[in-house]
N, C-alpha and C positions, 0 to 999 in steps of 0.2 A: 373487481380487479380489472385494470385494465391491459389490452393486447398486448402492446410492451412487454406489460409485465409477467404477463402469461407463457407471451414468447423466449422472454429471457428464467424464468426458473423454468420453463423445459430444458432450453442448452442445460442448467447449470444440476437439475437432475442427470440427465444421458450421461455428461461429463464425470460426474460425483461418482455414478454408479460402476463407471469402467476404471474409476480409483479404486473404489471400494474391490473391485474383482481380484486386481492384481495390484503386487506392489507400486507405487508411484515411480516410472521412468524419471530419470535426472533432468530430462527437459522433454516434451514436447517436440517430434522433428516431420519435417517431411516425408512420405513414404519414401520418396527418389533421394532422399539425403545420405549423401556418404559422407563417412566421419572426417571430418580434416584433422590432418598432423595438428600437432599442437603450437599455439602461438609461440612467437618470437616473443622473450623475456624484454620485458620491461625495464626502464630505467627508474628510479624514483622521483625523476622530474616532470618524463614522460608521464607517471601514472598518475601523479597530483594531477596534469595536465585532464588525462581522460574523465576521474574524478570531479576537476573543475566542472568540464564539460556536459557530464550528464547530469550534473547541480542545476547548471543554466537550464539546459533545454526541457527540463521538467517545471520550469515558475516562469511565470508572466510578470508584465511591469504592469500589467493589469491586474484585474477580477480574472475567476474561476467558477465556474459552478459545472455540476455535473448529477447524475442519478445513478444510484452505486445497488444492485440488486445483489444478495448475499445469502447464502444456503449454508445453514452450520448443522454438521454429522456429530455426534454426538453417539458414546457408548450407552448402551440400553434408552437411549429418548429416541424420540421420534424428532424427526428431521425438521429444522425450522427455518423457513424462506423469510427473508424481508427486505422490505424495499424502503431506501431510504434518498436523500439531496443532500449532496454537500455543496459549500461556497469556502472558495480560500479570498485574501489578499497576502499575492506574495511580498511584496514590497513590505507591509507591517508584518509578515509571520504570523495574519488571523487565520479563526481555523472557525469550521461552526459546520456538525452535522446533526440534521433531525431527520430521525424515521416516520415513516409513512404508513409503514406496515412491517408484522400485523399490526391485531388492533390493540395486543397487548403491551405492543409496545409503541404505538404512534402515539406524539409528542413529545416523547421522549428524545433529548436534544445534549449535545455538546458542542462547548464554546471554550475559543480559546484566545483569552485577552494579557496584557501584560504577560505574557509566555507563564500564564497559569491557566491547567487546564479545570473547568468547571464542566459539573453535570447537571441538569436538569430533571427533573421527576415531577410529570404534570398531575402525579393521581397525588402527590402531597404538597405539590407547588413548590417545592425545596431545591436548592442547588447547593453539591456537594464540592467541595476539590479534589482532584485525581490528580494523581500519577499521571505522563506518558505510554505507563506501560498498562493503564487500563485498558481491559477489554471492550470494545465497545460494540455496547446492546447488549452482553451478552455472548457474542461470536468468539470467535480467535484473532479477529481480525482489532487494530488498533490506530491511532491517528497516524503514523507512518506510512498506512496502506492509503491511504487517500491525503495527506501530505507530507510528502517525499522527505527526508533525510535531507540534510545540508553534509554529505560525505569528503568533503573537500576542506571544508571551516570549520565542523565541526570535532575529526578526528583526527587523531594519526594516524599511518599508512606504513605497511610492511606489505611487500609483494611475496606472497609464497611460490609463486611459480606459473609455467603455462603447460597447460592443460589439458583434457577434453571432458567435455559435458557432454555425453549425448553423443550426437554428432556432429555438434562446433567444438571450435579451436575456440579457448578461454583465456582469459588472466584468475588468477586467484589471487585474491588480498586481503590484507588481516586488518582490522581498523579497530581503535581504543579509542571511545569518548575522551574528548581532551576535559583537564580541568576548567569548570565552571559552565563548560555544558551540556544541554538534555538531552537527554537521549534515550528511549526506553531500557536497551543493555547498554552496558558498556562497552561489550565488544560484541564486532559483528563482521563474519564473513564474505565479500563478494564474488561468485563468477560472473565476469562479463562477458562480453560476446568480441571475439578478436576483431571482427568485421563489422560492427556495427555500434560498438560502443554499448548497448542496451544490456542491462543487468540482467542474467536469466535464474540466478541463487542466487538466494540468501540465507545466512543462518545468524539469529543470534543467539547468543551466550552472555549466561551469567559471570559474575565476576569470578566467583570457584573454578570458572571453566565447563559447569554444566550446559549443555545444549539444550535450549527450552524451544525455538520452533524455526523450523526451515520453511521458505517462501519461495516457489516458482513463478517466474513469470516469464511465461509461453508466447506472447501475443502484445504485441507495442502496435500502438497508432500513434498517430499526428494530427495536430490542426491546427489552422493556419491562426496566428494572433497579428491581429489588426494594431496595438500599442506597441508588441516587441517588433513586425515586420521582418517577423520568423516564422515557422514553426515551436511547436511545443508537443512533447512527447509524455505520453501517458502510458501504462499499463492498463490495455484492458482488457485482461484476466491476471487474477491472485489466485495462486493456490495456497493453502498456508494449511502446513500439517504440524499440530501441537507432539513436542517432543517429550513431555513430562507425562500428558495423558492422551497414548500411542493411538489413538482408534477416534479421536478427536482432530475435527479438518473443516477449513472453512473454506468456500469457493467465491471470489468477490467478479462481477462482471461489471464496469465503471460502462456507461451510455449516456449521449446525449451531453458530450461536452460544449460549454458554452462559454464563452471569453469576455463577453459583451459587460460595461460597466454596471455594477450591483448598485441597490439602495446604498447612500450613505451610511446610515442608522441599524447597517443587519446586522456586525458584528456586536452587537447588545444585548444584557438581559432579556430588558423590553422586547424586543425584537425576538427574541426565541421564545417568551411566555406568550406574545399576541397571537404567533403562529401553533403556539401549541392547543390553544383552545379548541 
């Protein structure tokens, strides 16, 4: 195993464990943090606007690859760390992640072409089709967690209100998959951040209106893309606590993002069997 990766399932132990103590706080703040009054209501031009906004600065006109290390809790199991790479192309909407670790699951890979998601399984060489809303490895965690939402083009938008989370000033907003596209629910809740734009909830919902899993995200970075000649904004940390089964949570730590032009040929089959050997 290597330091990385040693380093990062400690954080994501220490982290887990002070979950597991007490309830999960609404966000993550600083100890010096005072609560701000609640945001200024939004308009629905304005909020498409912000929407738009956090669509952009999460995709590249490039490649993407990144290493995504992931601890899933689990009632009565024992805890399971893995470490896995993801590569996107935002421009086609490719997607393709393969784990690394364990060993029970290394080569085990998902690919997403023609906006169909395929699975891989290298102990029978077989590739299945999924859902969106598969789990992937295993975990809680799903291709949304490492390729972001199109919240802006993908859904509609109802603003329920401004807020507090924690101790930011929020937006709350209600979003319904539009017809004809994917999306793991169809509806899904966001708090954003009044000051900073960055999503820090999320919940979604089935279509009954059942509540299947809320996601935090505590901790945003940035890095610099050489082809947009921007910044690009990532989450990196996921919390993701499963709502159906209460005592089930996974913690995602994304590192070592990388912008730089990928193989032509990696969003492929080929390309995810030669590496899983």
């Amino acid at each position: 195993m290597s330091t990385a990766m040693k380093t990062c399932l400690a954080l994501l132990f220490v982290g887990s464990t002070a979950f597991a103590q007490t309830p999960p706080p609404a966000v993550p703040a600083a100890p010096s943090a005072v609560a701000a009054a609640p945001a200024a209501p939004l308009s629905a031009e304005k909020m498409k606007e912000i929407l738009a906004r956090i669509d952009d600065r999460q995709r590249n006109t490039g490649d993407y690859k990144a290493k995504a290390f992931i601890e899933q809790r689990e009632k009565n199991k024992q805890d399971v760390f893995y470490e896995a790479v993801f590569y996107r192309r935002d421009i086609s909407e490719q997607f393709l992640i393969l784990f690394l670790a364990p060993r029970t699951e290394a080569g085990k890979g998902y690919l997403r072409i023609d906006k169909n998601l395929w699975m891989y399984d290298p102990s029978t060489g077989k590739w299945e089709r999924r859902t969106e809303r598969e789990r992937i490895g295993g975990t809680n965690s799903r291709s949304q967690d490492f390729d972001p939402l199109n919240y802006a083009r993908d859904f509609t938008h109802v603003y329920v209100g401004a807020e507090r989370l924690g101790a930011f000033a929020v937006h709350h907003l209600k979003l319904r998959v539009k017809d004809g596209a994917k999306a793991p629910d169809p509806v899904i809740e966001l708090w954003v951040d009044a000051a900073t734009d960055n999503v820090l909830k999320q919940q979604d919902y089935a279509l009954s209106g059942r509540l299947l899993r809320t996601a935090y995200y505590p901790k945003w970075e940035k890095v610099f893309s050489e082809s947009k000649k921007t910044e690009i904004y990532y989450a990196k940390e996921i919390r993701i606590f499963d709502e159906v089964e209460k005592q089930n949570r996974t913690t995602v730590l994304i590192d070592k993002v990388d912008l730089r032009p990928l193989e032509p040929n990696i969003f492929t089959k080929a390309w995810l069997e030669f590496k899983s050997r």
